[in-house]
N, C-alpha and C positions, 0 to 999 in steps of 0.2 A: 569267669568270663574268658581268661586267660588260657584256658584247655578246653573251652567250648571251641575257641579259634583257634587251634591248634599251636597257640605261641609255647613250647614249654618251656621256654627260658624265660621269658613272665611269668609265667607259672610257678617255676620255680624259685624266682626272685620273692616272690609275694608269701610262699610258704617259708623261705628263710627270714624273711622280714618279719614274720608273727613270729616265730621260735623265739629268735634272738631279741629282736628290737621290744616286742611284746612280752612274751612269755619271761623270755629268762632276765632282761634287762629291767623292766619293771616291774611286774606281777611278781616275780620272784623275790626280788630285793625290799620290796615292798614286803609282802608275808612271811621273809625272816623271824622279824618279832615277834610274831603271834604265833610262828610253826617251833619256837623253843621250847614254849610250855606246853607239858602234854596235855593239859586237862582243858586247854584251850586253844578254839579255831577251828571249829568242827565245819563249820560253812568256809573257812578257810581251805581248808584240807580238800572240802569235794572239788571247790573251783581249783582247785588245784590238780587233780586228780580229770577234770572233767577238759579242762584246760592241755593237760599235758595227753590225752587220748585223742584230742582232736586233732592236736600236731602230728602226731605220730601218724594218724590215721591221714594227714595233710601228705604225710612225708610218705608213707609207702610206693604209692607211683611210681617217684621217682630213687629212690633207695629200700627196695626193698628187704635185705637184708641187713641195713641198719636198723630200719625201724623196727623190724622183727625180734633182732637184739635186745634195741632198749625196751 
């Protein structure tokens, strides 16, 4: 909504808030334990995997060259 209206500092607010406060601060911290063992957390892995491409893919807009990186 926030780059339909051309706010991109909402915008951007809002995709650093799922990174950080979402992604890395819980979902993360959270499937620690289950991403130590390998034989286990195979639904772990994709949401994690599917998770971490929609950031990236959040984040290009406005960092292109980072995201392209990570």
């Amino acid at each position: 909504r926030r780059m339909e209206a051309l706010e991109v500092h909402g915008a951007m607010a809002a995709v650093h808030h799922f990174w950080l406060r979402s992604f890395c601060d819980v979902y993360l911290e959270t499937a620690k334990p289950t991403l130590r063992h390998p034989t286990a957390g195979t639904e772990t892995r994709q949401t994690l995997l599917s998770c971490a491409e929609l950031g990236l893919r959040l984040l290009a807009p406005f960092a292109p060259f980072l995201s392209e990186e990570l």
